[in-house]
PyMOL commands that place a pseudoatom at each C-alpha (Angstrom):
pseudoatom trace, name=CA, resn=UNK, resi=1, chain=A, elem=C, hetatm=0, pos=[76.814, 139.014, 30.405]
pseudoatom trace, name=CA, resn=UNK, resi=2, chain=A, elem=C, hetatm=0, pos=[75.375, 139.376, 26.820]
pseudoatom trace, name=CA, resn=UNK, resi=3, chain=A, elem=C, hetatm=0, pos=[72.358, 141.938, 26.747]
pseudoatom trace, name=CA, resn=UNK, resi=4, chain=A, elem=C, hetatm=0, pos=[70.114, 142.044, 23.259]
pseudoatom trace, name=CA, resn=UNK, resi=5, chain=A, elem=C, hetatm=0, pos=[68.913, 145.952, 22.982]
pseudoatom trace, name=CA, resn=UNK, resi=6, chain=A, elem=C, hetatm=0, pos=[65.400, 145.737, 22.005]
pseudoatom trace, name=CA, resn=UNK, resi=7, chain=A, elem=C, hetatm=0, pos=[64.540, 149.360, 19.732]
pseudoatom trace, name=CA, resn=UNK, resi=8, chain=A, elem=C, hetatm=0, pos=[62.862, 151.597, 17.418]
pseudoatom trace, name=CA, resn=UNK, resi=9, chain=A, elem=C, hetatm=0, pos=[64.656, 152.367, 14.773]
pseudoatom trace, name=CA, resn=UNK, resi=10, chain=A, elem=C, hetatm=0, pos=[64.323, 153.495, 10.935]
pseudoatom trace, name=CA, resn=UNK, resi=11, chain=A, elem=C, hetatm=0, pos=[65.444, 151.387, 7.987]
pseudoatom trace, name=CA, resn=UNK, resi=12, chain=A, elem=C, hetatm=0, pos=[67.979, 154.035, 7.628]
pseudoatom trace, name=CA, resn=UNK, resi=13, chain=A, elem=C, hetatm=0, pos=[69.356, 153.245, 10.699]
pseudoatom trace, name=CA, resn=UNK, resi=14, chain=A, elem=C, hetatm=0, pos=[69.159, 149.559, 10.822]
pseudoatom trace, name=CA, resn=UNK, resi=15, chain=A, elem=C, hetatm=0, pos=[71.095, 150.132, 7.139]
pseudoatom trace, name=CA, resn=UNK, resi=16, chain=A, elem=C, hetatm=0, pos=[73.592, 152.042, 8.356]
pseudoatom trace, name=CA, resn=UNK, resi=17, chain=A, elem=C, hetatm=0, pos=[74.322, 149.665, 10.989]
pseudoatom trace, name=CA, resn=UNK, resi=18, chain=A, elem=C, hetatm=0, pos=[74.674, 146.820, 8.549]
pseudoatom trace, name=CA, resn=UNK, resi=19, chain=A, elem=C, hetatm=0, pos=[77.446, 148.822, 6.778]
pseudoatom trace, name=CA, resn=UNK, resi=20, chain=A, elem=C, hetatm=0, pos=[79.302, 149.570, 9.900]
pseudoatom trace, name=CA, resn=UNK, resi=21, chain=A, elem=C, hetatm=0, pos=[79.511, 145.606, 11.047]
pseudoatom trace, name=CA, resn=UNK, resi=22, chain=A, elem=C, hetatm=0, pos=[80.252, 144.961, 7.582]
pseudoatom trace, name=CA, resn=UNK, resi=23, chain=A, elem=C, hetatm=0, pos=[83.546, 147.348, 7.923]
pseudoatom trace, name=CA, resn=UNK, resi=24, chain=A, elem=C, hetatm=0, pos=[84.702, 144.811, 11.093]
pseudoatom trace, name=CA, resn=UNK, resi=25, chain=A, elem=C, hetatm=0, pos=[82.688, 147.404, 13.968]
pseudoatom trace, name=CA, resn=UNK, resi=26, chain=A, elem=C, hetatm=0, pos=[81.090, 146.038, 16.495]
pseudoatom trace, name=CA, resn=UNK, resi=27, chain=A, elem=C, hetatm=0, pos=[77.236, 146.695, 17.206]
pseudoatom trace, name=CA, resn=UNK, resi=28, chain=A, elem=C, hetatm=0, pos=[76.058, 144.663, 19.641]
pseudoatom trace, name=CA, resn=UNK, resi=29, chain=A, elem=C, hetatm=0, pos=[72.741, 142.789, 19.654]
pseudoatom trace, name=CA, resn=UNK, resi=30, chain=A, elem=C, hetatm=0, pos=[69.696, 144.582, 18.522]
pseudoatom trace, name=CA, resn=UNK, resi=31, chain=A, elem=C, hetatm=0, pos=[66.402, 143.586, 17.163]
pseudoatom trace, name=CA, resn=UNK, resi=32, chain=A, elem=C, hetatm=0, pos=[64.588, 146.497, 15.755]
pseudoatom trace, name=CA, resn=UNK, resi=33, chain=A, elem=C, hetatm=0, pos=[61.335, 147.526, 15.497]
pseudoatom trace, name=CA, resn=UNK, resi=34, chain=A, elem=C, hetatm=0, pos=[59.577, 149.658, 12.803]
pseudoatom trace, name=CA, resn=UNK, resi=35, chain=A, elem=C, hetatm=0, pos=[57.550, 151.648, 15.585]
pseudoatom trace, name=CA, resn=UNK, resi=36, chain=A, elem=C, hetatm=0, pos=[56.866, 151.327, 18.947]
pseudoatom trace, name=CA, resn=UNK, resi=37, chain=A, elem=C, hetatm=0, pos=[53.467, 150.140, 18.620]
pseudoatom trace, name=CA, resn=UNK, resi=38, chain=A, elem=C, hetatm=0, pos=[55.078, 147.701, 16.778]
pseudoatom trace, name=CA, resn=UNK, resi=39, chain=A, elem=C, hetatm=0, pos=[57.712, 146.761, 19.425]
pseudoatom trace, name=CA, resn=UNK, resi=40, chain=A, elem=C, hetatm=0, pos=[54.452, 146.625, 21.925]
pseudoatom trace, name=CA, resn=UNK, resi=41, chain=A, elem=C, hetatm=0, pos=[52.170, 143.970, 20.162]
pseudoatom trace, name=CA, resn=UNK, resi=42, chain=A, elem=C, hetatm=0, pos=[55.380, 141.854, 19.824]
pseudoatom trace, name=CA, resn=UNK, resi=43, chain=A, elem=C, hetatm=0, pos=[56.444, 142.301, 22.842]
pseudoatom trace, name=CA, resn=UNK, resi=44, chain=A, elem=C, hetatm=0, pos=[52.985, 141.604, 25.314]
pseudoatom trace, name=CA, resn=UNK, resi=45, chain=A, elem=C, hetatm=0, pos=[53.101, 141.552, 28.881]
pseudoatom trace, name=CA, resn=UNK, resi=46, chain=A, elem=C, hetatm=0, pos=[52.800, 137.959, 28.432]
pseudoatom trace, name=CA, resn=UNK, resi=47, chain=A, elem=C, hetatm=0, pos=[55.499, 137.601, 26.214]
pseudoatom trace, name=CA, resn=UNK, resi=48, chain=A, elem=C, hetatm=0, pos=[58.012, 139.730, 28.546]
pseudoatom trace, name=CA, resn=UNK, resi=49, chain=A, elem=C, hetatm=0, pos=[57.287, 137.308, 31.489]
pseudoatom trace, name=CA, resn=UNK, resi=50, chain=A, elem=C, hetatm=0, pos=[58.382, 134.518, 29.051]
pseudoatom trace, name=CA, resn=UNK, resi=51, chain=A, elem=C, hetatm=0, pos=[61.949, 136.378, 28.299]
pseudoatom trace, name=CA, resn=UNK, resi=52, chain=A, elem=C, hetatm=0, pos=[62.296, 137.256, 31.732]
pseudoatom trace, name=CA, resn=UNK, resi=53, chain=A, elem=C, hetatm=0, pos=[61.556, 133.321, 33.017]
pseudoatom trace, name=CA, resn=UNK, resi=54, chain=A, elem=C, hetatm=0, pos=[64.067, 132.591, 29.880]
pseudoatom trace, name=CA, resn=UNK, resi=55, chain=A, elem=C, hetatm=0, pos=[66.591, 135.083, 30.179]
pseudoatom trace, name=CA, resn=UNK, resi=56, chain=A, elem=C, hetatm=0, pos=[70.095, 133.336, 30.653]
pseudoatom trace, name=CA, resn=UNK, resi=57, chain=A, elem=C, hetatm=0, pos=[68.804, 129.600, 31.480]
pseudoatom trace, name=CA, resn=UNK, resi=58, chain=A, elem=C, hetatm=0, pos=[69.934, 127.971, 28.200]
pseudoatom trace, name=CA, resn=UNK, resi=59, chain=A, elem=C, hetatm=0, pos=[67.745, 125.476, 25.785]
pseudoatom trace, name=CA, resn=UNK, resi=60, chain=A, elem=C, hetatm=0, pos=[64.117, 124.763, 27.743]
pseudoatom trace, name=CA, resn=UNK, resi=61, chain=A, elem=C, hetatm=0, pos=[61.039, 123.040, 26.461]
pseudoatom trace, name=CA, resn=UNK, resi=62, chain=A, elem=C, hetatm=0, pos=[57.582, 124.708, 25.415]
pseudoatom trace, name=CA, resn=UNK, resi=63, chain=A, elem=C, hetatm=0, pos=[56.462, 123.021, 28.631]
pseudoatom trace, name=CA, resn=UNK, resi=64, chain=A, elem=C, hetatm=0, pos=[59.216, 123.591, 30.793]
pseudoatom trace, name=CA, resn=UNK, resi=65, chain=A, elem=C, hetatm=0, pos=[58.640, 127.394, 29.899]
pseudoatom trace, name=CA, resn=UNK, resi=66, chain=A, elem=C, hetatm=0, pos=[55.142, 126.976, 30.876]
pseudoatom trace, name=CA, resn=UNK, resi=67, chain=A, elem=C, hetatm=0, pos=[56.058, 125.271, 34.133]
pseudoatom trace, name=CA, resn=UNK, resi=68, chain=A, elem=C, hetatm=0, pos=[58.185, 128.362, 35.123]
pseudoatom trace, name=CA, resn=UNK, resi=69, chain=A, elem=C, hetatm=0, pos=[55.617, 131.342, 34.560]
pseudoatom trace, name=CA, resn=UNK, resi=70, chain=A, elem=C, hetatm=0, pos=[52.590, 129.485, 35.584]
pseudoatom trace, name=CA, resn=UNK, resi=71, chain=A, elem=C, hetatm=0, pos=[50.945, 129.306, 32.398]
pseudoatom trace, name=CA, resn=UNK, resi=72, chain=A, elem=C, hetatm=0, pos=[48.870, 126.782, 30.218]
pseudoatom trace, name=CA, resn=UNK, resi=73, chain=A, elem=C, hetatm=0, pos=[51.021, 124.732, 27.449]
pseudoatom trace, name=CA, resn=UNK, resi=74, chain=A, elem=C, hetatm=0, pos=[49.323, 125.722, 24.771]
pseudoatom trace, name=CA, resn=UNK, resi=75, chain=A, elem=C, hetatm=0, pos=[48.964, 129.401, 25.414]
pseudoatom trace, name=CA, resn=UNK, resi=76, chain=A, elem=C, hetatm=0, pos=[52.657, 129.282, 26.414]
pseudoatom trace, name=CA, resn=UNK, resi=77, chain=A, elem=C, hetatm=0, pos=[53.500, 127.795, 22.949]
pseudoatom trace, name=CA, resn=UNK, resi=78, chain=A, elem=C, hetatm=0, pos=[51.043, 130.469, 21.113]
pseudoatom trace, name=CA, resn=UNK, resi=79, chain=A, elem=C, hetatm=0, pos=[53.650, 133.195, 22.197]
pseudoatom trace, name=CA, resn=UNK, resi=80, chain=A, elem=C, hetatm=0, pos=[56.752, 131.434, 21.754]
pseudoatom trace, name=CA, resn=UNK, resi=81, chain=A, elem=C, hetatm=0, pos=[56.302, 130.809, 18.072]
pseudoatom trace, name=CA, resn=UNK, resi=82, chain=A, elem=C, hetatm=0, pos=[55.414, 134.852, 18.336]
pseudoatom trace, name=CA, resn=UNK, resi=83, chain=A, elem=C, hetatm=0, pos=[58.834, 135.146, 19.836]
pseudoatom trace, name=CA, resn=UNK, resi=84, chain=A, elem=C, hetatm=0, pos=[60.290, 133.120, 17.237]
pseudoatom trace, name=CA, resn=UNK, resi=85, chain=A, elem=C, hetatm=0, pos=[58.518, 134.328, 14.145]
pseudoatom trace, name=CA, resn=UNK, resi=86, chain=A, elem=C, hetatm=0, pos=[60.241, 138.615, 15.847]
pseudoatom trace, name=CA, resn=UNK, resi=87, chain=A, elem=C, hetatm=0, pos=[63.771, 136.746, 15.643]
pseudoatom trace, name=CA, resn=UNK, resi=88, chain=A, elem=C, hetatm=0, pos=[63.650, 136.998, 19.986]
pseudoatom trace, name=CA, resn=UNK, resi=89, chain=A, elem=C, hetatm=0, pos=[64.008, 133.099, 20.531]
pseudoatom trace, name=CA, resn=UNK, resi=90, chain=A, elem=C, hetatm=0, pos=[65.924, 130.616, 19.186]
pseudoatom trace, name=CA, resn=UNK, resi=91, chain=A, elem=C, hetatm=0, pos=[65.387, 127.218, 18.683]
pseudoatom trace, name=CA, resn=UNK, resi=92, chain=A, elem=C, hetatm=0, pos=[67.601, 125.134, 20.019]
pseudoatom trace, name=CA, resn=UNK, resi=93, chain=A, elem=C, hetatm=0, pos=[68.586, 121.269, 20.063]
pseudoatom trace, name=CA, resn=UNK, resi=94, chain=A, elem=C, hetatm=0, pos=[65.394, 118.859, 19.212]
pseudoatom trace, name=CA, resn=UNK, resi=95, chain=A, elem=C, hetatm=0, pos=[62.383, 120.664, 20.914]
pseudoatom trace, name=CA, resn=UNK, resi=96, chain=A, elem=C, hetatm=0, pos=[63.787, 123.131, 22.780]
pseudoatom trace, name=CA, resn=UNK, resi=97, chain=A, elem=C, hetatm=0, pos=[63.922, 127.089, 22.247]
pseudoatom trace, name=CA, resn=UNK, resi=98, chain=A, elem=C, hetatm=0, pos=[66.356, 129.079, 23.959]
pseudoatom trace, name=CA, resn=UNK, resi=99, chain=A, elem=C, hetatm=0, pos=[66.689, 133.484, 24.895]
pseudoatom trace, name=CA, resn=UNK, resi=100, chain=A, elem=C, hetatm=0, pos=[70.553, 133.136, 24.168]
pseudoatom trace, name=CA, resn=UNK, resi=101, chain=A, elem=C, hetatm=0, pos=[70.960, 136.457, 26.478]
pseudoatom trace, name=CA, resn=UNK, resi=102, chain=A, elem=C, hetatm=0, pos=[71.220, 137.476, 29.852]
pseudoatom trace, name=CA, resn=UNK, resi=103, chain=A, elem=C, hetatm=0, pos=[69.466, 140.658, 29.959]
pseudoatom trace, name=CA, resn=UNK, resi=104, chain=A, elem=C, hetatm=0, pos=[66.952, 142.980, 27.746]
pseudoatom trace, name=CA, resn=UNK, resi=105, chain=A, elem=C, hetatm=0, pos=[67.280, 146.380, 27.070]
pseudoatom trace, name=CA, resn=UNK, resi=106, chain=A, elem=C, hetatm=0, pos=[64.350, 148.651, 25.640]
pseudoatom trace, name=CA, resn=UNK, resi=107, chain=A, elem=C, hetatm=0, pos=[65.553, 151.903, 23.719]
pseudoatom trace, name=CA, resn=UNK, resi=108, chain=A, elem=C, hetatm=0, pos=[63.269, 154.379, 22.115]
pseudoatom trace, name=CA, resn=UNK, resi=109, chain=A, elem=C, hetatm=0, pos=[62.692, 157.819, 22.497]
pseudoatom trace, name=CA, resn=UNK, resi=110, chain=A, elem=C, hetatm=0, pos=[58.893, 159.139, 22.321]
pseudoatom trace, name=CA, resn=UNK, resi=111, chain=A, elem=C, hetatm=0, pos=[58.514, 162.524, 20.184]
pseudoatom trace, name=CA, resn=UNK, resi=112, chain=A, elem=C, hetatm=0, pos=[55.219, 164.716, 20.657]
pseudoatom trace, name=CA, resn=UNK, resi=113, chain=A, elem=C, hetatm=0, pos=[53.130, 164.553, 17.944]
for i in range(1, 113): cmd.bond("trace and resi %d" % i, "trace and resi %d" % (i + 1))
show_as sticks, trace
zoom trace
């Protein structure tokens, strides 16, 4: 099963990361986010359905993404290329986009102010 950690995490962090993989370590799969807030207007409640329909079902249309959660086309397509523009889809063959993981995991840590 290949999961894609979804986080919050400084430059510093995401930097450091780099420089570890570059040495031969493993990291896993991670998409980072600058802040939460961040992580939250990419990732709508829309948008999660869509990963969740798309989560470990290989290469799919626009419309046979739409078809699966219920939605309209061209709202459907709206968040996709919002999915693709965060690095979270993948396009695939010809017209088709593709979640090239099995399962999402959110990691971030919420400090009082």
């Amino acid at each position: 099963m290949s999961t894609v950690i979804l986080e919050v995490a400084s430059s510093a962090d995401v930097k450091r990361r780099a420089l570890e993989a570059l040495k031969g370590r493993r990291q896993g799969a991670r998409i980072s986010f600058a802040t939460p807030e961040l992580l939250w207007k990419v990732l709508t409640a829309k948008r999660w359905e869509l990963l969740k329909a798309m989560a470990g079902q290989g290469p799919l249309t626009i419309r046979e993404t739409a078809r699966r959660v219920g939605r309209d086309v061209k709202a459907v397509h709206g968040d996709v290329h919002a999915l693709l523009d965060a690095g979270l889809l993948d396009r695939a063959d010809g017209r088709r986009i593709v979640f090239p993981f099995d399962a999402v995991r959110v990691d971030f840590t919420l400090h009082a102010a």
